[in-house]
C-alpha positions as CSV (number, residue, x, y, z in Angstrom):
1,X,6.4,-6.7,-13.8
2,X,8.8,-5.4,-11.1
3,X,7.2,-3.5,-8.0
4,X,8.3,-1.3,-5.3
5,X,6.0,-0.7,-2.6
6,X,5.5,2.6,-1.0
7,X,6.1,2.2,2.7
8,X,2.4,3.0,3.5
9,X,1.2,0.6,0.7
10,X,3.3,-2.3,2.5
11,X,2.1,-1.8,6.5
12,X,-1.7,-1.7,4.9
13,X,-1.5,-4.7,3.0
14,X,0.8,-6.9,5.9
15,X,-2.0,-5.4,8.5
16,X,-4.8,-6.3,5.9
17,X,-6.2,-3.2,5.5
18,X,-9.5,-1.6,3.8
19,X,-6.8,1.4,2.2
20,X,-5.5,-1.2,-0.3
21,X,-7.2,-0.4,-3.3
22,X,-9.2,-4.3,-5.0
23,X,-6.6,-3.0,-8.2
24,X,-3.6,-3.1,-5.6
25,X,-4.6,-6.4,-4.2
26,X,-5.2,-8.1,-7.8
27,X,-1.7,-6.3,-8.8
28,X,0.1,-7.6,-5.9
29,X,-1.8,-11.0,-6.0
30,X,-0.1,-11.5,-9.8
31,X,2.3,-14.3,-9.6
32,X,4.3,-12.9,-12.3
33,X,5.0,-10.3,-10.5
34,X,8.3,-9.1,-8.2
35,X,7.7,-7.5,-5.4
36,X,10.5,-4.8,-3.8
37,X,10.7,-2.7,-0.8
38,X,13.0,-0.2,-0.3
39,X,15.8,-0.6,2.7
40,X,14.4,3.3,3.0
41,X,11.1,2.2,3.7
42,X,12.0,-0.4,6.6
43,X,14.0,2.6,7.9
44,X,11.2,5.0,8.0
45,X,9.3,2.3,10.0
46,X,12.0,2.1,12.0
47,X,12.2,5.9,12.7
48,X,8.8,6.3,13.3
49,X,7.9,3.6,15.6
50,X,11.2,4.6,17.8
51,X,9.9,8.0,17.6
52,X,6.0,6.6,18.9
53,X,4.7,8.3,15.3
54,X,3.7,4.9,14.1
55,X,1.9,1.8,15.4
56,X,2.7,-1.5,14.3
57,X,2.2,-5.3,15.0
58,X,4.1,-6.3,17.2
59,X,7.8,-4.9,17.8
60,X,10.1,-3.4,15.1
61,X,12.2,-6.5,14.5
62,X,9.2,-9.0,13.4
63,X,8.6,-6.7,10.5
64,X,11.0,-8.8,8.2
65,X,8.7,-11.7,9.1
66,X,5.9,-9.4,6.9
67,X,9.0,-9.1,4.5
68,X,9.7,-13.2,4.2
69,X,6.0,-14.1,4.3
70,X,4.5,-11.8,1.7
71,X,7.9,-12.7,-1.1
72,X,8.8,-9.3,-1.4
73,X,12.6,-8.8,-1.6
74,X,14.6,-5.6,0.6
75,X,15.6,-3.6,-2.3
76,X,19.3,-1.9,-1.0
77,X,20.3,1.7,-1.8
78,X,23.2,2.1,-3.9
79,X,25.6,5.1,-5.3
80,X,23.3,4.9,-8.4
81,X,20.0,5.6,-6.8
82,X,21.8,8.7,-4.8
83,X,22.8,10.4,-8.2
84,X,19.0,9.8,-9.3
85,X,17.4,11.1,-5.7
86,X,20.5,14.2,-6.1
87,X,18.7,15.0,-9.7
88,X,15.1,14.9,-8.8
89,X,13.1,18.3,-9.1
90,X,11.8,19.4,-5.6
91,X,8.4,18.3,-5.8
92,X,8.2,16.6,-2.5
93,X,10.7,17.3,0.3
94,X,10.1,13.8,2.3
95,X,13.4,12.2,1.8
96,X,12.3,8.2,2.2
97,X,9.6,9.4,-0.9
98,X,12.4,10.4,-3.3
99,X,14.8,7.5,-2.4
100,X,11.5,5.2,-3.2
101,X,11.2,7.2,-6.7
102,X,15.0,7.2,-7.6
103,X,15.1,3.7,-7.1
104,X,12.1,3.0,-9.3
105,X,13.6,5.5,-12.0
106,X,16.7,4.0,-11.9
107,X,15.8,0.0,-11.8
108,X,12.3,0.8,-14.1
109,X,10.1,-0.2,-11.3
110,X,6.2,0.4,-10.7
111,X,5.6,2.1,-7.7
112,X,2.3,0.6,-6.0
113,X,1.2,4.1,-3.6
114,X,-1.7,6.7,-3.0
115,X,0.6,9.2,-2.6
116,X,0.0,10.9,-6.1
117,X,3.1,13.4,-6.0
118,X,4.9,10.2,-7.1
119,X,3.0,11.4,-10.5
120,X,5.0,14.6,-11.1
121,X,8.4,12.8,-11.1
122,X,7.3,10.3,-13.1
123,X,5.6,12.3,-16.0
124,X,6.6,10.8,-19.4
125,X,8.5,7.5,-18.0
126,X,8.0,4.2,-19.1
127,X,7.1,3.5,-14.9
128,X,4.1,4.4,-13.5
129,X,2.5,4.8,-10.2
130,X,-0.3,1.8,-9.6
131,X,-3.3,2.7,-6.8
């Protein structure tokens, strides 16, 4: 099963946090499974920890030593996903959120998050949402 983390879902799980629901852990425990995070989401961190809005271990650039450890792969944003994001209803205005859903829409990936507005886009798609 492919995966793409939520950006809140990876900095909880590489800081070992109580938030990561036991069906998370188990899901992203799986062997089988592939694990993906979106270029947005490593941008986000970036914005917010320049910004002082976010915390983190250590400085910005040892985040892709979370990355390497945990074998999740940095999935890019291509032309593809931007004509998904540009044909999402506006359910959710955050604009790292819809690049994480396009991508999962457009390479049928499961999207491991507690943010539940991820539901409403994906409303009779073969992917769901995992928390």
């Amino acid at each position: 099963m492919k995966l793409l983390w939520d950006t809140h879902t990876f900095l909880w799980f590489v800081a070992g946090s109580n938030e990561v629901s036991q069906k998370v852990r188990k899901t992203i425990e799986t062997p089988s499974n592939e694990h993906f995070l979106s270029i947005a989401s490593l941008w986000e961190i970036s914005i917010k920890t320049a910004l002082g809005k976010l915390d983190i271990k250590g400085r910005y650039e040892s985040v892709i030593n979370d990355v390497t450890d945990n074998d999740i792969q940095i999935l890019p944003i291509n032309f593809v996903h931007t004509v998904q994001q540009n044909q999402l209803p506006l359910h959710h205005r955050d604009p790292f959120d819809c690049m994480i859903v396009s991508q999962a829409l457009t390479e049928n990936m499961h999207i491991i998050s507690r943010d539940k507005v991820f539901d409403e886009y994906l409303k009779n798609k073969p992917i769901k949402r995992i928390w």
